[in-house]
C-alpha positions as CSV (number, residue, x, y, z in Angstrom):
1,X,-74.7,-29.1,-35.6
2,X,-77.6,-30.9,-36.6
3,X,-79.1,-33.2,-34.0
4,X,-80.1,-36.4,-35.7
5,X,-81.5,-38.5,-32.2
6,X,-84.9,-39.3,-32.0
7,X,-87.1,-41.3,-29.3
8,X,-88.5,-44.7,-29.9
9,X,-90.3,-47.1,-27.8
10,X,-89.2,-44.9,-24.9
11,X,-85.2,-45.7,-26.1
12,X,-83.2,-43.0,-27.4
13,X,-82.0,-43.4,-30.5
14,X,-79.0,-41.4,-32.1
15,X,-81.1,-41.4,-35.5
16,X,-83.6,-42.9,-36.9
17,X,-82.2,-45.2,-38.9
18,X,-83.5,-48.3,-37.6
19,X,-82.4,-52.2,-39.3
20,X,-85.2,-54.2,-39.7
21,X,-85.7,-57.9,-39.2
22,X,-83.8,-60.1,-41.4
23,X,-80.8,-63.3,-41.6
24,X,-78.0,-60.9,-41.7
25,X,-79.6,-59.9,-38.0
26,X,-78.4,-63.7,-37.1
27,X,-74.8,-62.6,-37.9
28,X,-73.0,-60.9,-34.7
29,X,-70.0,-59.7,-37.1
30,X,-72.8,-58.1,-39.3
31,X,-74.5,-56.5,-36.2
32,X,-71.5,-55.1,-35.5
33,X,-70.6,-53.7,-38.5
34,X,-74.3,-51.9,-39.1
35,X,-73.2,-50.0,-35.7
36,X,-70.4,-49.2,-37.2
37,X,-72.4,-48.0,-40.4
38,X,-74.6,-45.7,-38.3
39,X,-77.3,-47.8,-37.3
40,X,-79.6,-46.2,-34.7
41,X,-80.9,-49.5,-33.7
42,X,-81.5,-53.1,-34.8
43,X,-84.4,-55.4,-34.7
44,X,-83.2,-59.4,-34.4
45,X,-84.1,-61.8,-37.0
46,X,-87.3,-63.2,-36.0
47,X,-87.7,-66.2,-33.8
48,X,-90.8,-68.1,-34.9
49,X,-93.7,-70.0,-33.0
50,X,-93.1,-72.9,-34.9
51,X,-89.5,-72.9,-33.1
52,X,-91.6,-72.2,-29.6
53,X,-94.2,-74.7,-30.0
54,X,-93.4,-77.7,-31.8
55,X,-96.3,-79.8,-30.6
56,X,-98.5,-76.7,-29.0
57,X,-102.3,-78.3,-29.8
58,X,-102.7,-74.3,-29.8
59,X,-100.6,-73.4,-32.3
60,X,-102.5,-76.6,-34.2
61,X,-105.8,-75.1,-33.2
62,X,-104.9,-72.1,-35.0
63,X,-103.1,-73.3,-38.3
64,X,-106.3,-75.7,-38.7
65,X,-108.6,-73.1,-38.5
66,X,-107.1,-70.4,-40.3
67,X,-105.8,-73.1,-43.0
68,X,-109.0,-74.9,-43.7
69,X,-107.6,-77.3,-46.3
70,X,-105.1,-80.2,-46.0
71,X,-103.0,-79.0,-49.5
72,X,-102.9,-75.4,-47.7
73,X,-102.0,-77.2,-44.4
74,X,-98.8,-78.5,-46.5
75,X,-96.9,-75.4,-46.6
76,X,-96.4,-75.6,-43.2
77,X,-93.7,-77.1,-41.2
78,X,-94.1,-80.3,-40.3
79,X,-93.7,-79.4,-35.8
80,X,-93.9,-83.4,-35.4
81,X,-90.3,-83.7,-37.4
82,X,-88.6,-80.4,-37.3
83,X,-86.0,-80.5,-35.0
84,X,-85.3,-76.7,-34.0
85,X,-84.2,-75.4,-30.6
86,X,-85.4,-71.7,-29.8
87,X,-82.8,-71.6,-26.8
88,X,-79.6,-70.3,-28.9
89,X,-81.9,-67.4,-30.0
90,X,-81.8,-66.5,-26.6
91,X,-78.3,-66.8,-26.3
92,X,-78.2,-64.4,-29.6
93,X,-80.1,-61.4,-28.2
94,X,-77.6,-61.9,-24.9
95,X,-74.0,-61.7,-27.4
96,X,-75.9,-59.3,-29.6
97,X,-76.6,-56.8,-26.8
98,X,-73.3,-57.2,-25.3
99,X,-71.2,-56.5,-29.0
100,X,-72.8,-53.0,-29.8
101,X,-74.2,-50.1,-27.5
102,X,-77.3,-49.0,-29.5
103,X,-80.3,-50.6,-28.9
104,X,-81.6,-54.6,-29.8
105,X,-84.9,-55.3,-30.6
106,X,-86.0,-59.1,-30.1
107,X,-88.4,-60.1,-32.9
108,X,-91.1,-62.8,-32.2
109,X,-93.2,-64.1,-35.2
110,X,-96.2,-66.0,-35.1
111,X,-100.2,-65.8,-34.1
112,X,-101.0,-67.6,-31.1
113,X,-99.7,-66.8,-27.2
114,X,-98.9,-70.8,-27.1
115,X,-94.9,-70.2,-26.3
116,X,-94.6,-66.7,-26.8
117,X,-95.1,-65.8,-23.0
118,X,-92.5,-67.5,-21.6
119,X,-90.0,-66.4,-24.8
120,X,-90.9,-63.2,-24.4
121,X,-89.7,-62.9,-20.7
122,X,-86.5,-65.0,-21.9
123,X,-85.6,-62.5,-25.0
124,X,-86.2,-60.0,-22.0
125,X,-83.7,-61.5,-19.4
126,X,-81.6,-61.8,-22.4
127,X,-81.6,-57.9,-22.3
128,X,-83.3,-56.9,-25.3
129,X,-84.7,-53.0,-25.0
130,X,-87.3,-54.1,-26.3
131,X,-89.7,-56.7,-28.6
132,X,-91.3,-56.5,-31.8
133,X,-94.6,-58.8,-32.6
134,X,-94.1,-60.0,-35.9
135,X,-98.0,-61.2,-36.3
136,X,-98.7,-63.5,-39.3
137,X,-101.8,-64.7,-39.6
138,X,-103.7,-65.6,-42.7
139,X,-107.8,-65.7,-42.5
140,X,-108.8,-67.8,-44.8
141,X,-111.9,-69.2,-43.0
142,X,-115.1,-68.0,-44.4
143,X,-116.8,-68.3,-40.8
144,X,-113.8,-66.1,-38.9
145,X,-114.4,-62.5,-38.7
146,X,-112.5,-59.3,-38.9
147,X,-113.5,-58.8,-35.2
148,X,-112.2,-61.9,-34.4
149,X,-108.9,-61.5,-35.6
150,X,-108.4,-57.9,-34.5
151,X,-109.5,-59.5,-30.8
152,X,-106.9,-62.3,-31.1
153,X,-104.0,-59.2,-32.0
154,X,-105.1,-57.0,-28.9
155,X,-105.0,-60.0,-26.2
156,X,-101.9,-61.4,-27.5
157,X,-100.7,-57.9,-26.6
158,X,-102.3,-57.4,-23.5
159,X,-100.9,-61.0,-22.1
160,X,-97.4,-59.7,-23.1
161,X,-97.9,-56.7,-21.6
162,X,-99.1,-57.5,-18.5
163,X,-96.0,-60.2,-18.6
164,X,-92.7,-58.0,-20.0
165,X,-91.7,-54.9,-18.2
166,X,-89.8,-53.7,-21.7
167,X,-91.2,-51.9,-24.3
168,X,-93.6,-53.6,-27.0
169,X,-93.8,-53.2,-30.8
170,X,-96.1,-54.7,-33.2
171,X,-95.7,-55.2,-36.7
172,X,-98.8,-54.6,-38.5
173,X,-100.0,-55.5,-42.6
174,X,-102.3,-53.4,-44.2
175,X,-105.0,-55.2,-45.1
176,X,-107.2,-54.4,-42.3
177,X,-111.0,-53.2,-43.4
178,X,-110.5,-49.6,-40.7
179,X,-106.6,-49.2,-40.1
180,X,-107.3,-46.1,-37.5
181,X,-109.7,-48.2,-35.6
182,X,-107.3,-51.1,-35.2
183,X,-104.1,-49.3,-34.5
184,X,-106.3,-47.7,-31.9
185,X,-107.4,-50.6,-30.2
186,X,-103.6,-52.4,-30.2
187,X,-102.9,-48.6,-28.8
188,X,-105.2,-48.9,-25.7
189,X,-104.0,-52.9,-25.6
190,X,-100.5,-51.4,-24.3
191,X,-98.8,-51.6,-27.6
192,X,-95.5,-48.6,-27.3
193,X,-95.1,-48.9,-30.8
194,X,-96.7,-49.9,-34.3
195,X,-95.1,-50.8,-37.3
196,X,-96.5,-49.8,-40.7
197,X,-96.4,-52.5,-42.6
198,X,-95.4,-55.5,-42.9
199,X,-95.1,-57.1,-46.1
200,X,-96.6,-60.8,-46.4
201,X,-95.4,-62.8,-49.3
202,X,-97.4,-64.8,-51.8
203,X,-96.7,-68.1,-53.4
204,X,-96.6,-67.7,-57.2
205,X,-97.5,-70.8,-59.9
206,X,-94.9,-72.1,-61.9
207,X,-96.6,-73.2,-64.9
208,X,-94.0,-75.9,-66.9
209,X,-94.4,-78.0,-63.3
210,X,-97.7,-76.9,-62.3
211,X,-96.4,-76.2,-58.5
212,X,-96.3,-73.8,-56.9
213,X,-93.2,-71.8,-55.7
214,X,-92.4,-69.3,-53.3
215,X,-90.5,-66.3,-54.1
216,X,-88.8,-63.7,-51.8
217,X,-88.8,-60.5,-53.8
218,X,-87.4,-57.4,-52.1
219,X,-89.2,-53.7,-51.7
220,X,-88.7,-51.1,-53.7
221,X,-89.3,-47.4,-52.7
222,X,-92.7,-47.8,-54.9
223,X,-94.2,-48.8,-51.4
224,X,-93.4,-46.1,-49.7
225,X,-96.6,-43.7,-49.8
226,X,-99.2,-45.9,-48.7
227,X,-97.1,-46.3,-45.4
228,X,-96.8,-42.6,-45.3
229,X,-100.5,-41.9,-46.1
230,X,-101.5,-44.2,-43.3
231,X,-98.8,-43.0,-40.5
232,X,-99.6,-39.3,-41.7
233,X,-103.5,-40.2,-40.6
234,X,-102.6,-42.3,-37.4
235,X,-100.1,-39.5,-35.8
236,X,-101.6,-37.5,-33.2
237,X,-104.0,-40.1,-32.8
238,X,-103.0,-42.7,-30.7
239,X,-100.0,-42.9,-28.0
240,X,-98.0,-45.6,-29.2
241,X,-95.0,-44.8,-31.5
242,X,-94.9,-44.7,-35.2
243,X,-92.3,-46.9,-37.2
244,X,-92.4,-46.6,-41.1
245,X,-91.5,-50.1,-42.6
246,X,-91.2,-51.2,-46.2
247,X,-89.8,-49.1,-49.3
248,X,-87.4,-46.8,-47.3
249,X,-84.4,-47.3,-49.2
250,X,-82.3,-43.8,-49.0
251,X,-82.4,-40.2,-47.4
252,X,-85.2,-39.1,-49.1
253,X,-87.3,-42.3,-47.8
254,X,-86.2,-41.6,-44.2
255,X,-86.9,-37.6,-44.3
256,X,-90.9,-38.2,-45.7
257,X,-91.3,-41.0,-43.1
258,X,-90.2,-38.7,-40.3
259,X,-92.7,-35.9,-41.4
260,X,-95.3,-38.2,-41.9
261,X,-95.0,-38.7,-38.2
262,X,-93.0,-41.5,-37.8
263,X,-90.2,-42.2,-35.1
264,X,-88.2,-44.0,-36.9
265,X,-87.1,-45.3,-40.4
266,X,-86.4,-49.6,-40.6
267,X,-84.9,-50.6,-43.6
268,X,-83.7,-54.2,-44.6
269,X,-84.0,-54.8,-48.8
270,X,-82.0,-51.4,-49.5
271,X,-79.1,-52.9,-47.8
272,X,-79.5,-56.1,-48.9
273,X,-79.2,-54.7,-52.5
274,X,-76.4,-51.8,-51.6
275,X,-74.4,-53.2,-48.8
276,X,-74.2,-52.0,-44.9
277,X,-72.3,-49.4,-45.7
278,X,-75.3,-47.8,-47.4
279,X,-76.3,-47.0,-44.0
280,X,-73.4,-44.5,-43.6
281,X,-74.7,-42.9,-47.1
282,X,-78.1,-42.4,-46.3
283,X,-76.8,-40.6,-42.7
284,X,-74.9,-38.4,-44.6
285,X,-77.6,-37.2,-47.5
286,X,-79.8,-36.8,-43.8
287,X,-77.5,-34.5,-42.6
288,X,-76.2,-32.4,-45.9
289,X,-80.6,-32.1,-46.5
290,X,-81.1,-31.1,-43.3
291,X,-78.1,-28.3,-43.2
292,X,-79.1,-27.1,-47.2
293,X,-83.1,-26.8,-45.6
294,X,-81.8,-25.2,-42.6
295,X,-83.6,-28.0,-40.1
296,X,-82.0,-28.3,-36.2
297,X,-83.3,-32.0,-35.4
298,X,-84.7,-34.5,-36.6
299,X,-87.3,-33.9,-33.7
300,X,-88.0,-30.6,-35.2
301,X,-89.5,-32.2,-38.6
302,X,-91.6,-35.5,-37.3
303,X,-95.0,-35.1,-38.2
304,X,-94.7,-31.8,-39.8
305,X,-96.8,-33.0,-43.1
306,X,-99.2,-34.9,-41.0
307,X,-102.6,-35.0,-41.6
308,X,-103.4,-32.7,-38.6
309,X,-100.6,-30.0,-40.1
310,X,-100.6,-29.9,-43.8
311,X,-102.6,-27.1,-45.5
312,X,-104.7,-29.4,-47.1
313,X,-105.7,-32.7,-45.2
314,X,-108.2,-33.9,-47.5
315,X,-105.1,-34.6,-49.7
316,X,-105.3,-38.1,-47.2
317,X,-108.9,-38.6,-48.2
318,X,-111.4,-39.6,-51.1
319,X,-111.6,-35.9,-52.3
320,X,-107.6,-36.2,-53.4
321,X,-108.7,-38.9,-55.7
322,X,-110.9,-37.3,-58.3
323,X,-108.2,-34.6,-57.9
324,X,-105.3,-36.9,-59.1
325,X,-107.5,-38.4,-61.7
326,X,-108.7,-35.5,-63.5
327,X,-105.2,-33.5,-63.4
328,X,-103.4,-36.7,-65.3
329,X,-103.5,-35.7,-69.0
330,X,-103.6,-38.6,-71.6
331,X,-99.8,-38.9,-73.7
332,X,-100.8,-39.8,-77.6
């Protein structure tokens, strides 16, 4: 019988199929029914810091100075008019947790601590296993530093650490200048798990109207390998648990991510597209692979094609890359 559970965040999980963060979290029915589907877990829809903090002069410190212009300012939400209540979030993560047995993950999305203390503790009492930081944070100031913004990651981390006794997640993008470095230092912040990566999304121009538009456009398994080459690297390394995020969309997805060396596979667009019950699929290809290959656990494979185990490790590096390039032969 092969043994599918797998450890994450400290929870145990009866696979790794993980739903990640997204509106059909904000239905209890749907929550439900991905349980029923063979869900090893769910992370909430995110609650934002706009919702925290309408009138935080923090959260205004921020957007000013990562924002530097008033058109860019714009595309935010307007926290004088907007009218939202974080409270029946709360009250979600209580029903949610009470409707299913596997875990729920609380999701909080934003950059500064402002509200996010006192949420977390709430999402906490509203017994969620654990939280995900969902940090989203745009640079664009010339004058602010890549320092700076790894430092503002880390303490956000340490203050929720040192406030929540459950287990902490952060959700990472990948355009950070030394990846290892930073996952390291959210590592010895406290952080129990890191989430490779998150995927930011870009306005686009219309050109008839000359505006611009904003367009939600889902992932496809094309993204997969960078989030495998970069968990391959980082396991081993640091303490904190590996989640691969972004371009798993079936069986094949979820077996690489787990020997890369990650904990466990989230998926959100391959359901969108297929349905819920494409969660029961993909459990079934894990299992009929993993009886055909002759493989006990799911344990027994995570991190087996790691950069510390594979034959050839400078496959992860620069050398790989002349390699590629010079084995591609030209089609006339």
């Amino acid at each position: 019988m092969v043994d599918l559970s797998t450890s994450y965040l400290g929870l145990t999980l009866k696979n790794p199929l993980v739903v990640s963060a997204s509106p059909w979290c904000a239905d209890l029915e749907k929550i439900k029914q991905m349980e029923a589907a063979g869900a090893g877990a769910i992370v909430l829809h995110s609650l934002f810091e706009e919702q925290i903090t309408l009138e935080s002069n923090e959260l205004d410190r921020h957007l000013s100075h990562g924002e530097h212009y008033a058109e860019a300012l714009s595309y935010f939400p307007d926290l004088g008019q907007t009218k939202l209540n974080p409270d029946p979030y709360v009250e979600h993560v209580r029903r949610a947790k009470a409707a299913v047995k596997i875990p729920i993950i609380g999701s909080l999305n934003g950059v500064s601590t402002g509200g996010w203390i006192e949420y977390g503790k709430k999402i906490e009492q509203a017994g969620a296993d654990a939280l995900e930081l969902n940090i989203y944070f745009v640079p664009t100031d010339p004058a602010l530093t890549g320092v700076q913004v790894e430092n503002m990651y880390c303490e956000l981390v340490r203050e929720l650490k040192a406030t929540l006794s459950i287990p902490v997640a952060v959700k990472i993008g990948r355009d950070f200048s030394a990846i290892p470095n930073f996952c390291t230092q959210l590592d010895r912040a406290g952080a129990d798990g890191l989430v490779l990566f998150n995927r930011f999304y870009q306005p686009d121009f219309d050109l008839e109207k000359l505006e611009v538009v904003h367009n939600l456009v889902l992932s496809s398994p094309h993204e997969l390998p960078v989030r495998l080459h970069w968990v391959a690297i980082l396991y081993g390394n640091i303490s904190a648990d590996l989640a691969v995020t972004g371009g798993v969309h079936d069986a094949a997805g979820v077996l690489k991510s787990m020997m890369a060396g990650g904990r466990v596979a989230m998926m959100t667009s391959a359901l969108l597209k297929n349905g819920i019950g494409h969660l029961t699929t993909v459990r079934n290809e894990l299992v009929s692979w993993m009886e055909e290959k002759e493989y006990e656990s799911i344990k027994q494979m995570q991190g087996s094609m790691s950069y510390r185990t594979v034959a050839e490790p400078a496959a992860f590096e620069r050398a790989n890359y002349l390699k590629v390039l010079s084995s591609y032969s030209l089609r006339r």
